[in-house]
Each structure stands twice: as C-alpha cells, then as structure tokens.
Backbone as a printed PyTorch tensor [residue, N CA C, xyz], in Angstrom:
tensor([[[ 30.4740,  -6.5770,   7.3950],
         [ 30.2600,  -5.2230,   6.9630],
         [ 30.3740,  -4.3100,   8.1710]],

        [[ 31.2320,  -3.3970,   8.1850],
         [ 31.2710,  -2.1210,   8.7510],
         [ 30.5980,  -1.2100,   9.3160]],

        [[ 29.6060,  -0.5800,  10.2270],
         [ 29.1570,   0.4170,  10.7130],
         [ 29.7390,   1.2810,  10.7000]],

        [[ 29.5170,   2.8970,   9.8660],
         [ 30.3330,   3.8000,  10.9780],
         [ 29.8800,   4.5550,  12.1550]],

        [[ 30.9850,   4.8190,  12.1810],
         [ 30.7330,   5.3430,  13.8290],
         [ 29.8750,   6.4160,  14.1770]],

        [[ 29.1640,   7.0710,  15.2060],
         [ 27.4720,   7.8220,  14.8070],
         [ 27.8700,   9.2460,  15.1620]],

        [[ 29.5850,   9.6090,  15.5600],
         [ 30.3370,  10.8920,  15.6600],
         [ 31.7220,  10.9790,  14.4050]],

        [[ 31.1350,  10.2460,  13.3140],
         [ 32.2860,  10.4110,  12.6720],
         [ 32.0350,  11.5550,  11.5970]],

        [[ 33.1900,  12.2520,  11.2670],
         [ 32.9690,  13.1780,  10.5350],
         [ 33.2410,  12.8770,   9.1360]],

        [[ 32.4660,  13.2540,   8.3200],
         [ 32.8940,  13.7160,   6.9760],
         [ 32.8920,  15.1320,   6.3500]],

        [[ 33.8890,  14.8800,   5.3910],
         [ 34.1530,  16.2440,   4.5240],
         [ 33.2420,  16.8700,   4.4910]],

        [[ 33.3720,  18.0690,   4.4910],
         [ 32.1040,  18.6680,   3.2360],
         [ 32.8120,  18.4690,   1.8020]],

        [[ 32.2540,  18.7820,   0.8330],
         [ 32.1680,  18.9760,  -1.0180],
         [ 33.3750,  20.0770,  -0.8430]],

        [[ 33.1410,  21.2130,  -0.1640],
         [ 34.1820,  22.4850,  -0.4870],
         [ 35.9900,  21.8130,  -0.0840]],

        [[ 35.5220,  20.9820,   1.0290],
         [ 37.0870,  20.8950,   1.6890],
         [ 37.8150,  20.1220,   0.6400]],

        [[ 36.8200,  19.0760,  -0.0690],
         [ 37.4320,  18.2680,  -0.9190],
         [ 37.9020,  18.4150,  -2.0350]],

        [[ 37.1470,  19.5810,  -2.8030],
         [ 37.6500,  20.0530,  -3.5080],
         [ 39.1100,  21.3550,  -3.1630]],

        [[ 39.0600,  21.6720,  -2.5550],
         [ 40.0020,  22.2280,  -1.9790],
         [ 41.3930,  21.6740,  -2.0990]],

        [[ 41.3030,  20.4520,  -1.4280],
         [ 42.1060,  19.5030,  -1.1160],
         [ 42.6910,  18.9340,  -3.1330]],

        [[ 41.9100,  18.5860,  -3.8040],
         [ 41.8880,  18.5060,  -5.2320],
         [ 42.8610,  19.7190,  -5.9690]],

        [[ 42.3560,  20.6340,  -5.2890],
         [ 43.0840,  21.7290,  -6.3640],
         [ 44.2070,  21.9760,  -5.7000]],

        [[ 44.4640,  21.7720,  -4.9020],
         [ 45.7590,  22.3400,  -4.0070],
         [ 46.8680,  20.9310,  -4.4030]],

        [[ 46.5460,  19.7110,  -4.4760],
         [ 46.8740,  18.6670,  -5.3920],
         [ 47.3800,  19.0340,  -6.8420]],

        [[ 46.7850,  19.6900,  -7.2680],
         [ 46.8890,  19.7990,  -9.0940],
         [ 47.7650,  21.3240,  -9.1200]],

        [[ 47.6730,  22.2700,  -8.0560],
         [ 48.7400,  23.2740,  -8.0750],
         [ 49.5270,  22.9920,  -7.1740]],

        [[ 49.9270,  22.0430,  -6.8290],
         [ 51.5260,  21.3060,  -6.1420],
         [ 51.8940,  20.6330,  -7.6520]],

        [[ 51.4890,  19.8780,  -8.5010],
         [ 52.1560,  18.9970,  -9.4010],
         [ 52.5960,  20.4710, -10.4760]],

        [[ 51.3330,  21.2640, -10.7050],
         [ 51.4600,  22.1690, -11.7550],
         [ 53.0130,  23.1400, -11.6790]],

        [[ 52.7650,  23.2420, -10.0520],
         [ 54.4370,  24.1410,  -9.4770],
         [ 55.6300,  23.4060, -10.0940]],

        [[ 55.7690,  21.9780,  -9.4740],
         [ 56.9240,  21.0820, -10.1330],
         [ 57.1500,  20.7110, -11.7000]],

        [[ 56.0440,  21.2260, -12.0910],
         [ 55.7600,  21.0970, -13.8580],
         [ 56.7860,  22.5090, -14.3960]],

        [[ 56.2770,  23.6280, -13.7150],
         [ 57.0920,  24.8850, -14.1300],
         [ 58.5150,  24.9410, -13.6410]],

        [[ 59.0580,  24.2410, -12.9110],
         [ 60.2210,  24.1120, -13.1150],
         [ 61.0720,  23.6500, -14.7830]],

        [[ 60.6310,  22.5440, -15.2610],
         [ 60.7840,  21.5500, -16.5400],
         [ 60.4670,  22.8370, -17.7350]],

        [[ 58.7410,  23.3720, -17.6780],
         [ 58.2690,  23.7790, -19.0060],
         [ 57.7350,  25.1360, -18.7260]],

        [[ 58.3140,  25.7290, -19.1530],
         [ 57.3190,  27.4950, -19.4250],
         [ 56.8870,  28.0360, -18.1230]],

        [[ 57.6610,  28.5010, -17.2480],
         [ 57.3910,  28.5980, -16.0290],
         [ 56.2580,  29.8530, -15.9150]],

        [[ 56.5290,  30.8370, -17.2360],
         [ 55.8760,  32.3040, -17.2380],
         [ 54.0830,  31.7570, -17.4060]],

        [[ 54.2970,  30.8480, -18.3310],
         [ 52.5650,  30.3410, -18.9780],
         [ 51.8170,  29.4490, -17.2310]],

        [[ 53.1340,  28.3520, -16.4270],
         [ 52.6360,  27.6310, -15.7380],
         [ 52.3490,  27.9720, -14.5840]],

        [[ 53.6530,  28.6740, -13.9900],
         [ 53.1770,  29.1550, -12.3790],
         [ 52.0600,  30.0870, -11.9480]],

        [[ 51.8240,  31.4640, -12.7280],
         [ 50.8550,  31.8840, -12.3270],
         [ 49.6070,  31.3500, -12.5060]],

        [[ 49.0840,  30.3280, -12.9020],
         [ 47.6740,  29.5900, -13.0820],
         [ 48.3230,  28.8490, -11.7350]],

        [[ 48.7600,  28.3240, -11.5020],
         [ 49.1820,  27.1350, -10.2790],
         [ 48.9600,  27.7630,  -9.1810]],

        [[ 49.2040,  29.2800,  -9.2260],
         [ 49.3530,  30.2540,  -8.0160],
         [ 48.0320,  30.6170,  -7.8230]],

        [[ 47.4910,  30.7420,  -8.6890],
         [ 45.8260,  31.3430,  -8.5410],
         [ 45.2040,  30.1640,  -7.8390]],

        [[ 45.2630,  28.9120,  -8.5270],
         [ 44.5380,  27.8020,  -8.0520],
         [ 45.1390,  27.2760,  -6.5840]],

        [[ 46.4060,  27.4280,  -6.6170],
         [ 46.6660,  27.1240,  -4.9670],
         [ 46.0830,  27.9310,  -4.0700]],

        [[ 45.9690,  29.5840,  -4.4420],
         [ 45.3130,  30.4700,  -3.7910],
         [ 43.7300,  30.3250,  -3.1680]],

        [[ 43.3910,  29.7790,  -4.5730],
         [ 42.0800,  29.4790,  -4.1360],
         [ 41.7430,  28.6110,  -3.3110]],

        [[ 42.9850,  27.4410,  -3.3380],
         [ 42.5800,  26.0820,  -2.4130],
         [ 42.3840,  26.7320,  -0.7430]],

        [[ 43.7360,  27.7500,  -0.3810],
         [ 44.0490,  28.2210,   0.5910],
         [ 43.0350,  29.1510,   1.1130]],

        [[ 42.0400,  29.1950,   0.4090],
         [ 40.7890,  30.7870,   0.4580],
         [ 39.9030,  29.6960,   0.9780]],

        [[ 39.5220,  28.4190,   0.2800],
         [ 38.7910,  27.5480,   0.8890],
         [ 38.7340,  27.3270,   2.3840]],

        [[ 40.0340,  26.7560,   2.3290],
         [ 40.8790,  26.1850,   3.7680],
         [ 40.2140,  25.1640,   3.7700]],

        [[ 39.6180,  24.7630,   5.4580],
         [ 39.0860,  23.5590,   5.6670],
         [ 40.3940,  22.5300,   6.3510]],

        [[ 40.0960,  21.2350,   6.1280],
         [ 40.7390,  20.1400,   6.9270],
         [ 41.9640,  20.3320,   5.6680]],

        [[ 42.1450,  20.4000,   4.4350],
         [ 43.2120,  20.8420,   4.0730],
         [ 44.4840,  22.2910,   3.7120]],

        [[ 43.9640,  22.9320,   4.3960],
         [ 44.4630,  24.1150,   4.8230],
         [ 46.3120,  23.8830,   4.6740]],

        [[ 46.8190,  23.2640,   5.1590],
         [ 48.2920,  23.0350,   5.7070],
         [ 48.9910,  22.1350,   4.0540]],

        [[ 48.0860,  21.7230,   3.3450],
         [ 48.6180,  21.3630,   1.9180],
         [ 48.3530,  22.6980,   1.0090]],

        [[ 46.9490,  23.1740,   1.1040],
         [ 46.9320,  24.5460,   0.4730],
         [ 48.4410,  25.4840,   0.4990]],

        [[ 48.5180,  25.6310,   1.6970],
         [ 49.8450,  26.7920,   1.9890],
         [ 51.2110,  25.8160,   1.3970]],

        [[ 51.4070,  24.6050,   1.2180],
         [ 52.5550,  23.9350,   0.9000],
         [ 52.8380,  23.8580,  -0.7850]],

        [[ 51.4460,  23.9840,  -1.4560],
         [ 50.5230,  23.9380,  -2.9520],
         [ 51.6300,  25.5790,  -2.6860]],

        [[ 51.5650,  26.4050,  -2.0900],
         [ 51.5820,  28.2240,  -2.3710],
         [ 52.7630,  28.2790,  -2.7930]],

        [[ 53.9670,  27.4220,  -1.4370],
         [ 55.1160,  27.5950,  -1.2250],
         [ 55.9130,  26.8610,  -2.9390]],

        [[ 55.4410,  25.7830,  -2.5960],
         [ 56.0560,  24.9050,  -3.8520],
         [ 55.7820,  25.9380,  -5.7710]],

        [[ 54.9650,  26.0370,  -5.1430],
         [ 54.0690,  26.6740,  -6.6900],
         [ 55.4210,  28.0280,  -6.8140]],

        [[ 55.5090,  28.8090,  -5.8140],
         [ 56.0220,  30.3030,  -6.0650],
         [ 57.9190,  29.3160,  -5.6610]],

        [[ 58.1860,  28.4920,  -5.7230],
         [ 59.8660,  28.2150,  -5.3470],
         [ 60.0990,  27.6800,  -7.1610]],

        [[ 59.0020,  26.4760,  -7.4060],
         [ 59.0180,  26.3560,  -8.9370],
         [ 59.5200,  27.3830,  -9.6940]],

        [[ 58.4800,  28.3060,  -9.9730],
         [ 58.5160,  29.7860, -10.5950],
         [ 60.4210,  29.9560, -10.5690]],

        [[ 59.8370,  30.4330,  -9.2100],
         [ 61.8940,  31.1240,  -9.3040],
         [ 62.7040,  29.8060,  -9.6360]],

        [[ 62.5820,  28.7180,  -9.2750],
         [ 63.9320,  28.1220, -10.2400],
         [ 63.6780,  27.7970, -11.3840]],

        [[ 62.1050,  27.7610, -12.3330],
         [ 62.5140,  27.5810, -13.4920],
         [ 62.6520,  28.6850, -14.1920]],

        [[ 62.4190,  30.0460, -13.5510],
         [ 62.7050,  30.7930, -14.3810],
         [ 64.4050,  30.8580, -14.4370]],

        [[ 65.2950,  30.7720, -13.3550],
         [ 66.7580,  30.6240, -13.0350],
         [ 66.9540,  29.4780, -14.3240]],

        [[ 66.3090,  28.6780, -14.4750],
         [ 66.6250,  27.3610, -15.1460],
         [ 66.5440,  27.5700, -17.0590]],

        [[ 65.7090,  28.3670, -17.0570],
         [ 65.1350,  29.0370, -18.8330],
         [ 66.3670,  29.8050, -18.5490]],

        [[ 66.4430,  30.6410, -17.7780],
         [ 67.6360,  32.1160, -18.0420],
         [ 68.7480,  31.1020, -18.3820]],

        [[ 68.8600,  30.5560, -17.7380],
         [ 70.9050,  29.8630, -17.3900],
         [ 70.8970,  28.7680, -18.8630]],

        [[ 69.3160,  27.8690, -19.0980],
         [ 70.1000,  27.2090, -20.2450],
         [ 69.1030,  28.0570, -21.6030]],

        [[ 69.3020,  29.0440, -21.5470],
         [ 68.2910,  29.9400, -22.6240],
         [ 67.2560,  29.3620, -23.2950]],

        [[ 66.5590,  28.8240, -22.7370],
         [ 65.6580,  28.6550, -23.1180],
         [ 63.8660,  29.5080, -23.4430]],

        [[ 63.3510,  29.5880, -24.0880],
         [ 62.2910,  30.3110, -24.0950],
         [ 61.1250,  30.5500, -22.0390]],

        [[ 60.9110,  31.5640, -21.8760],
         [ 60.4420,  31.9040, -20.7670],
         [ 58.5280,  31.2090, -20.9720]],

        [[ 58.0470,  31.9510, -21.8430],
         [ 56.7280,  31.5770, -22.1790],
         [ 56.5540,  31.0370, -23.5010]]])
C-alpha cells in the first residue's frame, strides 16, 4: 500500500468541476456540428464559459472547451445552410 506524499497536492471540488464541464462543452461543441447547432452551441458556450470563469489547474482545456464550442457553431451552421437542413 501506497503513502502519499506529505506535499502533494490535491484538487479543490471547484477545479474539478470545472474541469467536468469544460469536458461536456468540448463534446457538446462537436455535437453541434452533426445536430441543431442554433439549440446546441450556445448552452456549450455558456458552460465552457463558466468552466473558464472557474479556471484553476484546468484553465488551458476551459479556453480549448471555448475555441472548439464557437468553431462547431460556425461549421454546423455552414453545414445546415449548404445541406438545408433545419437550423434549430
């Protein structure tokens, strides 16, 4: 069995959740490409936002959660326009 070490750090609760939602608005971004980009990206955008308001030790996925979330958006909306499909 393992000791840990008596300078090791752990998370706090906020970073982890942080880290969680910035997770679920990276998948949600790549989702709005496929389905309803108008209904999906802006919830993805809020929640990545929020991950990024957190910050913490995941800070650098938050901002990647932002990027991905708002590139989704614009190509599925490019993607509804071009094969007409419904927006929301």
């Amino acid at each position: 069995m393992s000791v840990p070490e008596a300078g090791a750090r752990r998370d706090r609760p906020g970073e982890v959740v942080a880290g969680f939602l910035a997770s679920a608005a990276l998948f949600a971004g790549l989702i709005a490409v496929v389905y309803k980009p108008v209904r999906v990206a802006p919830a993805a955008l809020v929640v990545a936002l929020i991950a990024a308001g957190i910050g913490g030790r995941h800070q650098r996925l938050a901002a990647l959660a932002t990027a991905v979330v708002t590139i989704g958006w614009i190509a599925g909306m490019i993607v509804c326009v071009a094969t007409e499909r419904p927006l929301f």
